[in-house]
C-alpha positions in Angstrom: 4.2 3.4 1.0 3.4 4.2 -2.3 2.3 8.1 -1.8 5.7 8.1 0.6 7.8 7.3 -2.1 8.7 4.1 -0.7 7.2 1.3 -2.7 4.6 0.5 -5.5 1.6 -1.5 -5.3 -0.5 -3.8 -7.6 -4.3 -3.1 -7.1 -7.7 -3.3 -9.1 -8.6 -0.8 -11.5 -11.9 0.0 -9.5 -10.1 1.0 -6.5 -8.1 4.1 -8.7 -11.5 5.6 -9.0 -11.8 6.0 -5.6 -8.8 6.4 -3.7 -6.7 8.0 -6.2 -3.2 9.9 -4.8 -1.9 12.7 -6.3 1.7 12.5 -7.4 1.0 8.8 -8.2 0.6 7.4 -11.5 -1.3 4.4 -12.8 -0.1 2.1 -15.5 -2.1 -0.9 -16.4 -0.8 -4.2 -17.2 -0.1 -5.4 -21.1 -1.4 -8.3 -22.3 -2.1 -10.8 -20.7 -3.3 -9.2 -17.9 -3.5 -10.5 -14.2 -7.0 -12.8 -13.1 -8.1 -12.9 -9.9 -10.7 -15.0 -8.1 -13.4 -13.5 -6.2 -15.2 -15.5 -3.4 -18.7 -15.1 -1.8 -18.1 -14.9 1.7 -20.8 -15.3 4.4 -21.5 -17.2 7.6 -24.0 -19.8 7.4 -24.8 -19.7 11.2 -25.7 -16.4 11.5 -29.5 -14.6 10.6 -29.2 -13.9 6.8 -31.9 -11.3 5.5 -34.1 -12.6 2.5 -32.5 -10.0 0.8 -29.1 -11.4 1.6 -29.8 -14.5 0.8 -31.5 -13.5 -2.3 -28.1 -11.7 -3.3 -26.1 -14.7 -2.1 -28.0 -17.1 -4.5 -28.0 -14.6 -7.7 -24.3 -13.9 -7.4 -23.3 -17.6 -7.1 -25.4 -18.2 -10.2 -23.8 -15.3 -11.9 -20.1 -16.1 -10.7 -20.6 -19.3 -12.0 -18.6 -21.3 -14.2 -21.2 -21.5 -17.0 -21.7 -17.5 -17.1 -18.0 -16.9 -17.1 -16.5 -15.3 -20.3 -13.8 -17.8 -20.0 -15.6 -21.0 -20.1 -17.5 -18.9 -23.0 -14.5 -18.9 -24.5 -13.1 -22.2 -24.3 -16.1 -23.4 -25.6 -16.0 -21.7 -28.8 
């Protein structure tokens, strides 16, 4: 809708790297700028690689509370 003319759009940053339209125009938010929550999504009754579940485990370690910048933050 956008590249019609027809609309606008709010989308991550990382996705104007790769699917950028020409005749469109990017403008990022001012202070404060938007959060989102990302989720690990996976099905717990299907196979799951050692690989995958090695990924699976690091990034819920990473993505957790303790690592996050905000609850940095807040504890200063």
């Amino acid at each position: 809708m956008v590249a019609a003319g027809i609309g606008l759009s709010i989308v991550p940053q990382m996705m104007l790297k790769h699917h950028a339209t020409p005749g469109c125009v990017s403008l990022p938010f001012a202070p404060p700028v938007p959060e989102r929550e990302i989720n690990i999504l996976y099905n717990p009754l299907r196979f799951q690689s050692k690989a995958a579940a090695a990924f699976r485990q690091e990034a819920a370690a990473a993505l957790s509370p303790q690592n996050s910048s905000i609850a940095s933050d807040a504890q200063q």
